[in-house]
N, C-alpha and C positions, 0 to 999 in steps of 0.2 A: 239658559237663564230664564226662569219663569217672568210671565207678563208682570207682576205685579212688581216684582225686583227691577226690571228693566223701568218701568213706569215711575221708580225712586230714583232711579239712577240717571233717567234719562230726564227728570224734572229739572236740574242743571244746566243741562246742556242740549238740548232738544228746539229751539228755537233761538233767532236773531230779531230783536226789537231795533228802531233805533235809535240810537247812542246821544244822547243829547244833552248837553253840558246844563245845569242846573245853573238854570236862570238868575237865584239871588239865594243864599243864605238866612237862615234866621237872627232875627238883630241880636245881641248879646255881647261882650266882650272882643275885642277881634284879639283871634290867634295871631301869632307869631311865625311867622310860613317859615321864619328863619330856622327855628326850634326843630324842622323837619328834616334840613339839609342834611347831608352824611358827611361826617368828618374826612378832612382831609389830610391831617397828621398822619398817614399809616399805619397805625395802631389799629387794632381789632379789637371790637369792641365784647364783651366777655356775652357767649348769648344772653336773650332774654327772654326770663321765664314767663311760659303763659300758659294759665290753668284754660281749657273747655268745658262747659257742661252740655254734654248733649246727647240724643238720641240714638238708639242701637236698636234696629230693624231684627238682628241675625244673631244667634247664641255664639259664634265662635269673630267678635270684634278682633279689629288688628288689633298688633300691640308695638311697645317700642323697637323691639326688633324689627319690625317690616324697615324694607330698601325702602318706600317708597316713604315712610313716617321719618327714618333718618335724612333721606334727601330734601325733605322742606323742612327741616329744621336746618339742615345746611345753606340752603337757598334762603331763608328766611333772618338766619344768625339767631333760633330760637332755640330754647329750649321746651318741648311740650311735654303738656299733662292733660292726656281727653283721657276725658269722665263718661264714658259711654255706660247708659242707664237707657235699659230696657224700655220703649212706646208704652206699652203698659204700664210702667209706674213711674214715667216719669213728672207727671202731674203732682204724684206726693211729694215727688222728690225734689221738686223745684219750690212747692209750697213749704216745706221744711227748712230749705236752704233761705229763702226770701222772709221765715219768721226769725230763724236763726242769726239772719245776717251775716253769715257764712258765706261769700259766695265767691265762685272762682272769677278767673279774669273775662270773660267771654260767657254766657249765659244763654243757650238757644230758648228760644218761647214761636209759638204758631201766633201769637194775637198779642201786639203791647197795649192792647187796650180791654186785655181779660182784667178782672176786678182784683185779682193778688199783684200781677205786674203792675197795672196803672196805678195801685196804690205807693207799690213800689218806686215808680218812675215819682209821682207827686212826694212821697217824704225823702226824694233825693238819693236813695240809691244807686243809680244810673248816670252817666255823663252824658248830656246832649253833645249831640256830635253835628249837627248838622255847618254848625261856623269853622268845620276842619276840612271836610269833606272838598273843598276845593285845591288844598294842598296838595293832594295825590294823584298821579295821574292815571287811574283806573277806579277810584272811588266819583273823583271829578265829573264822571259820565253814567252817573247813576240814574235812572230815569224820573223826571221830576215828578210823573202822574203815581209812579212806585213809591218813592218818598212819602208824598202827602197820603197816599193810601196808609202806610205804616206807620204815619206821625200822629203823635199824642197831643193835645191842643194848640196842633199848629206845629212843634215842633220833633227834630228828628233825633230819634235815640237809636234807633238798630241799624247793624248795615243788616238789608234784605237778602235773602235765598232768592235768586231769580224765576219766575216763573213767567212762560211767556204769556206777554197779555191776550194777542190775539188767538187763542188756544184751541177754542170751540168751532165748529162747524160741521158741516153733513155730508156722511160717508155711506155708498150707497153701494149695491152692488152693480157694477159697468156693464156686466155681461147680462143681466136680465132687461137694462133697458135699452143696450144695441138689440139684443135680440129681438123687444117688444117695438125696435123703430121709433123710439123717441129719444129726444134729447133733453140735455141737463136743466131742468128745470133754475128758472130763473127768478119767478112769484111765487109767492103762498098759493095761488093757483093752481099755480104747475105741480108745485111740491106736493100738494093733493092729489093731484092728477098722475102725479107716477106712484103714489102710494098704492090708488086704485087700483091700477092695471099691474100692481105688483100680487095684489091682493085678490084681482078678480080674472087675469087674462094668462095663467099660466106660464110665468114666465121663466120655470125652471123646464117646460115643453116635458113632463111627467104624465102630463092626461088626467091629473089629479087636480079639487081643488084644496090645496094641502099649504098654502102661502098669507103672507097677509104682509103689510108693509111696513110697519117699523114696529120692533121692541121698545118695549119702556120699561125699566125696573122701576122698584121702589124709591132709587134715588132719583130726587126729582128735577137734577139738573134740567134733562131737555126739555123740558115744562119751560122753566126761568129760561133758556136761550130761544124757545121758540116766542115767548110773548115778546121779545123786544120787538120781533118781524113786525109787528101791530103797532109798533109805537109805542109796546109801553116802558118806562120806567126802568133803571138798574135800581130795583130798592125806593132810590128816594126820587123824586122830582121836586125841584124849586116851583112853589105857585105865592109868586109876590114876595118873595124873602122867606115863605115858611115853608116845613119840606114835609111832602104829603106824600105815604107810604106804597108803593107798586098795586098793593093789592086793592086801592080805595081808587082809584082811576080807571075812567071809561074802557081805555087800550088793554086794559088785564081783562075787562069781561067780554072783550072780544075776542081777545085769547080765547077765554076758558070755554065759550060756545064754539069757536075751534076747535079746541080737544077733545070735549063734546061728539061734536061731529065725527071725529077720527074713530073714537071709541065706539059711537050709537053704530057707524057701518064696518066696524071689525076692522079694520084697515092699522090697528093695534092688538097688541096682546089683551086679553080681556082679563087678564091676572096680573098686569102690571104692578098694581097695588102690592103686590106678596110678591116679586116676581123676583131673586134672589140676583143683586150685581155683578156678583162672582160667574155665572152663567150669564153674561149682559152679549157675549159674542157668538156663544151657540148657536143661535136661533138661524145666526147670517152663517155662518159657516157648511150650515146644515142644510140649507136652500130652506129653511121655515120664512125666515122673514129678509127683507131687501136694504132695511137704514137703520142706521143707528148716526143718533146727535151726541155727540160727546168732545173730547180733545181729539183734536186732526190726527194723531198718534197710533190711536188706534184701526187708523185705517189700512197703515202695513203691516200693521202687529196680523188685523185677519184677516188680510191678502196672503202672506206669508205662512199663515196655517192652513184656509183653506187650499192651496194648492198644495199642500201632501198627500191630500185625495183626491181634489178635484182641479186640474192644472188648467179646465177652460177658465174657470171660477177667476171673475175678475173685481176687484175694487177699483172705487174713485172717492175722491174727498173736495170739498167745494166748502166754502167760506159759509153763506147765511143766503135767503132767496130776500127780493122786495117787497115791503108791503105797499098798506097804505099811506106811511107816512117815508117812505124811501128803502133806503138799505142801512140797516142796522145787526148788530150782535152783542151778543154781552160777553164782555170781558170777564179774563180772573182777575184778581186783584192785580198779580203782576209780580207776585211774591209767594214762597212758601216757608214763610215763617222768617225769625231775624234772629242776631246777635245783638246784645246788650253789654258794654263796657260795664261792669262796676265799678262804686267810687269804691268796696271795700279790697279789692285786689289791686287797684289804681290807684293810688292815691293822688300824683301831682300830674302835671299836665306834660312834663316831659314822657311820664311812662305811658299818656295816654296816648301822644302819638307815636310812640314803639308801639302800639298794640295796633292804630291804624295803616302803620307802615308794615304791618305783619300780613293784615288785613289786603291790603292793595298791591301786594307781592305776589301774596298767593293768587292774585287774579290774573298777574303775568301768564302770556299765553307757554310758556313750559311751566307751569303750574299748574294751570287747568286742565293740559293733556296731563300732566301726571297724577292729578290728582282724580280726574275723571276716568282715564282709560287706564295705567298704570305707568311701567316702563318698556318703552319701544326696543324691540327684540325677546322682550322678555313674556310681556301680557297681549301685546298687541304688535302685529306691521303693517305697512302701510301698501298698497298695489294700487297703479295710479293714483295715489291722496284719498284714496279708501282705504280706510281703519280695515282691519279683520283680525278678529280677535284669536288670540293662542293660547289663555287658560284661561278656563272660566274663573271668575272671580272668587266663589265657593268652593275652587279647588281647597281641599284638605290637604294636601300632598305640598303646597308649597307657600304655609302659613310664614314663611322667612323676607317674601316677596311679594306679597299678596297687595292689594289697594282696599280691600274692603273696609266698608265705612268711612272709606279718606271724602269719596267725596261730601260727607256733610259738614265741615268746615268748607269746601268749594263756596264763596257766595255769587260769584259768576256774574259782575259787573265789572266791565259789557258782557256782553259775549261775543266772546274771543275763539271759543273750540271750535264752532262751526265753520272761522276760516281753515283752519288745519285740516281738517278733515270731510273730504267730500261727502254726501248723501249716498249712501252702498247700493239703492236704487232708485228708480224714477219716483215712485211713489214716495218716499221719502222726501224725497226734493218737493214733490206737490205739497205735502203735508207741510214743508218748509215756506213755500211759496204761497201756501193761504194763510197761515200765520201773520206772515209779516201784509198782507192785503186787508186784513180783518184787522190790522191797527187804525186803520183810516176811519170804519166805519163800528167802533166799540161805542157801547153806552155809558159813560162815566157817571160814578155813584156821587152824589154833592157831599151825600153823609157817612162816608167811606174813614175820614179819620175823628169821625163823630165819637162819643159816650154819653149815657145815660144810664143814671142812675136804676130807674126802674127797670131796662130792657137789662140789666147786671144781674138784678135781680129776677126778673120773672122771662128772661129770652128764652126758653126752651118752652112754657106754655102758651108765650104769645105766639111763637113759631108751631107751634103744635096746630092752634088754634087753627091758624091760614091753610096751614098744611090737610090737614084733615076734611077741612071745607074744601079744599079745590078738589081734593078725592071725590068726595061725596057730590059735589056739582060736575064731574065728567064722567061718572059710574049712574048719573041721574035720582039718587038717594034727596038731590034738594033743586029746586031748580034758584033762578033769579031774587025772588023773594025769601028763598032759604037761607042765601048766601046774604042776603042785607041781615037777615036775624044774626048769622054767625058773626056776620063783621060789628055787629051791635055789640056780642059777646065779647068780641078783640077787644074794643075800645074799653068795657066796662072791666075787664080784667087787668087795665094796665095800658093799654094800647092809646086810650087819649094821652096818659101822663108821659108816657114815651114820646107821641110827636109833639106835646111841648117841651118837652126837655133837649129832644132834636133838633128844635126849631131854634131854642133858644141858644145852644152850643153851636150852629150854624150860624146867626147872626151875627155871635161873636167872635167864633172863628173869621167872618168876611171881614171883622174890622183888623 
């Protein structure tokens, strides 16, 4: 199974956050918990029909025939219809359904606060769901910081795609810093300090100087995760009730003469700027470079490939080093993307909770193994509580039994697979084990279930804007005074009227 498949697949079911009961509901009408109960007369209730719209990664989607698409409709008492539309056109195809008014039972969206959705959600399309959500007992334990990440002014309308929050941290290669006699760096310091001697003391013992110490591509994640080490900002910072932007804060410019630094002594790719993500593990596989900052995930993924050539070749993965303001990291949202109930498929509130009782079944843990791994004897077995898989999911040869694309209906609150199924190695278990350690210390965004109207409108050239300037300020193209010109630009493009519009959508969200 190629990286990037596994990396959708495993975005379900790849870490354990924890589980905590949702503190209070949104005020509105109170449910009926009664409405939820399951009858007790004996009768079977005829299934119920539920349309999906959602995304298809793969040209050869299950279909109704799949064991695995009949067995949750059996376990569930449904009847399905997924609409799987291809990632590439699914954006017209959800803007067409959302003018149309058209839209099936269950709606997949990356963002409810994109300008078609949130218009959508504001003229009542959508059923808030958040005064339901205690009824059930696997929706009940959704995470609250995930919720308010996905809620629209203040309130909740998706159930989330789980993504774990504490995701990020740094993966280094083991074997070049036992051999160089140091240890796991703990400070921004330090984390310099082994970059160096990745970069300047031979650490793959070649006689060459052919190394340097961390890649960077052009995505600019490890940028955003390294400045929080400094103190700065996810995004937004509260100063006196108003929210003042990451990149206008003291802690980002001492980030960026950090990166600076990395860049001016090589201790970086000097092509990072163009440097293609697709190629983001080569560099460490290949003994060129020693770290990579990204999801913990990735550190077995290239443990696991470089030992098919090189079996000393070792990894390690570690949470976030200290700054000066402590120990911090920056969280994902905590989400990849959500489900939206329509009112035009739903019309009363009995069918809305058959749709959340569909919802908080399929999270039952024989759901999630099945829907995540397949069926046991068939896709996968198990050898001590370690999964090992027996067809690949791609197979062609047995489209009758296959899971493919099951898991994107999986919404994976809680998480539940990772009790079933042990870590298949150690490294794995680490990558599991800094996850849940970097929940304590993640940076939470204030303006995270924020909107604004002008960032609606001009978000890709304000983001351009920041983006291009930190380029240009760690490649040395501008220095400190450059950077107050460009961020003069931000503000006059849009960027004042966005942090009042932020500020002012924060104020009133606190009330």
């Amino acid at each position: 199974m190629s990286w990037n498949r596994k990396r959708r697949w495993n975005t379900a079911i790849s870490a354990v956050l924890m589980v905590t009961v949702i503190a209070g509901c949104n005020s509105g009408s109170k449910p009926d918990a009664a409405a939820s109960a399951p009858k007790t007369d004996g009768a079977k209730e005829k299934p119920f029909p539920i349309s999906i719209m959602l995304k298809s990664y793969y040209n050869d989607t299950t279909t109704p025939e799949s064991k695995v698409w009949k067995k949750i409709e059996e376990y569930t008492n449904t009847k399905l219809d997924l609409q799987f539309t291809p990632d590439a056109n699914y954006t017209d195809k959800l803007n067409i359904a959302l003018a149309s008014g058209d839209l099936p039972t269950l709606v997949f969206t990356n963002n409810a606060k994109d300008s078609a959705i949130a218009n959508a959600i504001n003229g009542g399309a959508f059923w808030e769901i958040g005064p339901y959500l205690k009824d059930y007992p696997n929706l009940s334990k959704a995470n609250p910081t995930v919720l308010n990440n996905t809620s629209v002014n203040g309130k909740y309308y998706g159930i989330y795609i789980s993504r774990p929050i504490g995701r990020y941290g740094i993966m280094y290669r083991k074997d070049w810093l036992d051999g160089l006699g140091m240890k796991e760096p703990t400070t921004i310091d330090e984390f310099y300090n082994m970059l160096k001697a990745f970069a300047n003391n031979d650490p793959d013992k070649n006689g060459k100087n052919d190394t340097y110490g961390m890649v960077v591509t052009r995505y600019g994640g490890p940028w955003d995760i390294m400045q929080t080490w400094f103190g700065a900002p996810n995004k937004w910072r509260d100063e006196g009730g108003k929210l003042v932007p990451v990149h206008l804060t003291p802690e980002y410019m001492d980030a960026l003469k950090f990166f600076k630094k990395l860049y001016d002594e090589k201790l970086v790719n000097q092509d990072f700027a163009v440097y293609d993500s697709a190629k983001w593990n080569d560099p460490v596989i290949n003994n060129q470079a020693g770290v990579i900052i990204d999801v913990t995930e990735r550190s077995y993924q290239i443990d696991e490939k470089m030992k098919q050539t090189n079996p000393k070749g070792a990894m390690e993965v570690m949470g976030a080093v200290s700054g000066p303001k402590g120990l911090h990291n920056m969280p994902t949202a905590g989400h990849n993307g959500m489900f939206l109930i329509s009112k035009t498929a739903v019309k009363t509130e009995a069918d809305l909770r058959k749709v959340l009782n569909f919802i908080d079944k399929t999270n039952d843990k024989e759901m999630q193994a099945l829907i995540s791994q397949g069926i046991e004897g068939v896709h996968y077995k198990l050898e001590d509580g370690k999964l090992v898989p027996l067809i690949l999911q791609t197979d062609p040869m047995t489209p009758d039994i296959n899971n493919k694309n099951m898991i994107q209906i999986l919404t994976s609150i809680p998480y539940l697979t990772l009790d079933m199924f042990k870590p298949a190695t150690p490294l794995r278990a680490k990558s599991l084990e800094v996850q849940r350690a970097n929940e304590k210390i993640i940076v939470t965004n204030p303006g995270e279930p924020l909107t604004s109207p002008t960032y609606t409108k001009k978000g890709a050239q304000l983001d351009q804007i920041v983006d291009d300037a930190r380029t240009k300020f760690i490649v040395g193209k501008i220095d400190e005074a450059g950077w107050k010109v460009e961020m003069e630009l931000w503000k006059k493009s849009g960027g004042d009227d966005y942090m009042k519009e932020m500020s002012e959508a924060y104020a009133k969200n606190k009330k």
